[in-house]
One Martini backbone bead per residue (centre of mass of N, CA, C, O) as a GRO file, in nm:
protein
   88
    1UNK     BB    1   1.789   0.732   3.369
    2UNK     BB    2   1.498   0.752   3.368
    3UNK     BB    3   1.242   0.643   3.271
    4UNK     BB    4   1.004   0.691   3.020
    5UNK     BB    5   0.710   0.705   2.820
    6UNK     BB    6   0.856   0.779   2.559
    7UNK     BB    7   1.045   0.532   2.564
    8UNK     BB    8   0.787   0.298   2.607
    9UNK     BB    9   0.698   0.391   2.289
   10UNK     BB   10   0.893   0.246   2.155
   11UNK     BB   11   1.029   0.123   1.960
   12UNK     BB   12   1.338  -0.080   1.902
   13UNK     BB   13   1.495   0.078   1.638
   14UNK     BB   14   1.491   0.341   1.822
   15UNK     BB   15   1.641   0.226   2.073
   16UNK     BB   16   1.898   0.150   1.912
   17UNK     BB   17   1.947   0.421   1.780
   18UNK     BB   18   1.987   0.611   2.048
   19UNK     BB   19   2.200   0.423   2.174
   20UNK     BB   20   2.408   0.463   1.891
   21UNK     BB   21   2.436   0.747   1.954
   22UNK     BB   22   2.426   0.822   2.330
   23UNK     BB   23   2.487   0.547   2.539
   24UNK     BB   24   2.212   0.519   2.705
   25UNK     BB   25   2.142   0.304   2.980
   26UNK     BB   26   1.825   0.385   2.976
   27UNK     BB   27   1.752   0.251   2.763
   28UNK     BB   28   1.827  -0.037   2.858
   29UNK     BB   29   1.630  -0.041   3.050
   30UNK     BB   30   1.389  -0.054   2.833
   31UNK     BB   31   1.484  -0.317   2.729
   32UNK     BB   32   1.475  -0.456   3.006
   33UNK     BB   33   1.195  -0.429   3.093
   34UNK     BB   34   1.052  -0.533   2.811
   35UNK     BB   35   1.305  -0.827   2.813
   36UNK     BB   36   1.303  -1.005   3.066
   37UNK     BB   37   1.135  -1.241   3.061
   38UNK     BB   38   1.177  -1.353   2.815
   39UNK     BB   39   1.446  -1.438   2.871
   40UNK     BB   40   1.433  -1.598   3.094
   41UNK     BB   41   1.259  -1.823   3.019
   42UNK     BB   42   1.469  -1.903   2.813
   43UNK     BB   43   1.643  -1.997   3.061
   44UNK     BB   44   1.467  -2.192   3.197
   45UNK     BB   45   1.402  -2.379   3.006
   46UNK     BB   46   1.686  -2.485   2.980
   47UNK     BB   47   1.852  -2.497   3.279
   48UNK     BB   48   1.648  -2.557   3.517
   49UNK     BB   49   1.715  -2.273   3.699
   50UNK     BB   50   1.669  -2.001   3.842
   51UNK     BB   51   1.972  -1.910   3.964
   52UNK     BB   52   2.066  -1.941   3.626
   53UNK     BB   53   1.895  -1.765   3.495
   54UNK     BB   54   1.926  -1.506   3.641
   55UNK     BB   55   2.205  -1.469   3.536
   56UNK     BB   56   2.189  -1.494   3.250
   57UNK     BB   57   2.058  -1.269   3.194
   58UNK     BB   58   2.271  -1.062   3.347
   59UNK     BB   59   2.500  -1.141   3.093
   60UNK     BB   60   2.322  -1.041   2.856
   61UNK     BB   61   2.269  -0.737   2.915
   62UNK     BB   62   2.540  -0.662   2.964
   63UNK     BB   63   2.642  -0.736   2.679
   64UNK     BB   64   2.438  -0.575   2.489
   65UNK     BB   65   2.572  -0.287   2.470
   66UNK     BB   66   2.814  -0.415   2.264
   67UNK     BB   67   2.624  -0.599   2.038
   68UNK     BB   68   2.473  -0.307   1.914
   69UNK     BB   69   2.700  -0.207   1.823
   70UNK     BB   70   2.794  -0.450   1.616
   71UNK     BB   71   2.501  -0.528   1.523
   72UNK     BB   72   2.285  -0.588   1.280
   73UNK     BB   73   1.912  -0.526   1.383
   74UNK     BB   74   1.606  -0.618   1.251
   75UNK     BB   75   1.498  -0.825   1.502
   76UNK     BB   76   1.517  -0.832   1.812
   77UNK     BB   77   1.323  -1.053   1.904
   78UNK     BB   78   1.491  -1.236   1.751
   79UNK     BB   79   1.759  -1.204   1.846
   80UNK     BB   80   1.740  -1.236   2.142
   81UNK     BB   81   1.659  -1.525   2.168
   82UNK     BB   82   1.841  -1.663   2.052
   83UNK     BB   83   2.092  -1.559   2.181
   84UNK     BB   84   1.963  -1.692   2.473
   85UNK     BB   85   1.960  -1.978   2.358
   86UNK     BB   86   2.297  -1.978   2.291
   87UNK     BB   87   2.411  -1.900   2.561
   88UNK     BB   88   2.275  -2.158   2.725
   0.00000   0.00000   0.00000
């Protein structure tokens, strides 16, 4: 489950077919340090509260899971963004 450097060089939408591969939640791992930031943001514009912020991220990414395996993703930053937008 630790990240390696091969993980964090790949694109999005090869660690989202990895991921519906093998369900490896290192994955998922890769995906949210990637994308932490930009979610909290989005969560912290909306919210403005930073302890609310740092949950909806956490509720986020507990979901994308789930998520992953459900939907046909294109572009994943542009629907991670919505997503977070859309969650709170």
């Amino acid at each position: 489950m630790f990240l390696t450097q091969k993980d964090s060089n790949k694109r999005d939408e090869d660690l989202i077919d990895d991921y519906r591969k093998t369900h490896d939640r290192g994955v998922l791992g890769t995906i949210f340090s990637r994308y932490s930031a930009l979610v909290y943001g989005v969560c912290l514009k909306y919210l403005k509260d930073s302890d609310e912020a740092k949950d909806a991220v956490m509720q986020l990414f507990e979901n994308l899971a789930t998520s992953l395996l459900e939907h046909n993703i294109q572009s994943f930053k542009s629907w991670l963004y919505v997503s977070s937008r859309n969650h709170v």
